[in-house]
C-alpha positions in Angstrom: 54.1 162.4 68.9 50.5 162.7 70.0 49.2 164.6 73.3 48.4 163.0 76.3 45.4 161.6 76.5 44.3 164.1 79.4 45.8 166.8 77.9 43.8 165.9 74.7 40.4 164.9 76.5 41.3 168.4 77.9 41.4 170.4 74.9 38.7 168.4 73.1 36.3 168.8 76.3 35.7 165.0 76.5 36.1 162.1 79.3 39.3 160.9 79.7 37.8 157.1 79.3 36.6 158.0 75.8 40.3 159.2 74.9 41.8 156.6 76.3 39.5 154.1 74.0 40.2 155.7 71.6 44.0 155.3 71.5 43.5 152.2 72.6 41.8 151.5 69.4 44.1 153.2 67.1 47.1 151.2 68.6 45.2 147.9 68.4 44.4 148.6 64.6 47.9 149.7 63.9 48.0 153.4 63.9 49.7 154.2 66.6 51.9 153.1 69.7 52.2 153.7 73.2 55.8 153.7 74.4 55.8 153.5 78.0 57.0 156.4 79.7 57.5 158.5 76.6 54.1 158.8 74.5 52.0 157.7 71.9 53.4 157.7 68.4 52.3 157.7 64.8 53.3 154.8 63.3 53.9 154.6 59.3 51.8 153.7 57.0 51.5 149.6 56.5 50.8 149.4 53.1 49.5 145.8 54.0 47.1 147.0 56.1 46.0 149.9 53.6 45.6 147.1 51.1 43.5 144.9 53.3 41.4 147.5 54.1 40.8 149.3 50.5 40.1 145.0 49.3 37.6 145.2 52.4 35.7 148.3 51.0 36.1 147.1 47.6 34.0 144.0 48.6 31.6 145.6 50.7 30.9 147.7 47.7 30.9 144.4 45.2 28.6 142.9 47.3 26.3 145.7 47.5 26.4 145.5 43.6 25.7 142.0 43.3 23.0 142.1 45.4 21.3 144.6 43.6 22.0 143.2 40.2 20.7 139.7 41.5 17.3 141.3 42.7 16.9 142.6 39.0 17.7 139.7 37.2 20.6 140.9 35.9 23.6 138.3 34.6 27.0 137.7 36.0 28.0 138.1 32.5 26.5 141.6 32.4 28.1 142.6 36.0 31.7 141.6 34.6 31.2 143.6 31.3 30.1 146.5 32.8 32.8 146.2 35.6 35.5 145.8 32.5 34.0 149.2 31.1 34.6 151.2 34.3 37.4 149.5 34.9 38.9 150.6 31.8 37.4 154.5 31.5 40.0 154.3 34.9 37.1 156.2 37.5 38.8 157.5 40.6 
């Protein structure tokens, strides 16, 4: 269970309306819910959603790559081969 959003706009010496946006945007993107009369909750972890957004960040980074490789002429052949290499020395 989470606090209250006054008792947590409280202790964090913030507005109220700035907590209560906040929850409000953890509960629309699936972190948490508000159960009426009782609280906000954590909600577990939807692997679905962690996917999703790891592919997003994945593709924000690709993109980056390509674009960068594009304004130095380099190949798609090139950007595979070197993204079978550090695919394969298995970077964390």
């Amino acid at each position: 269970m989470l606090p209250s959003i006054r008792q947590l706009a409280r202790d964090l010496k913030i507005s109220v309306i700035t907590t209560i946006r906040a929850y409000g945007d953890l509960e629309q993107e699936g972190f948490i819910a508000n159960v009426r009369g009782k609280g906000c909750f954590v909600l577990p972890r939807n692997s679905e959603l962690a996917r999703e957004n790891a592919l997003h960040k994945m593709e924000d980074g690709l993109s980056a790559a390509i674009a960068a490789a594009k304004a130095e002429g380099i190949t798609k052949e090139e950007v595979i081969e070197r993204l079978k290499l550090l695919w394969e020395a298995d970077y964390v």
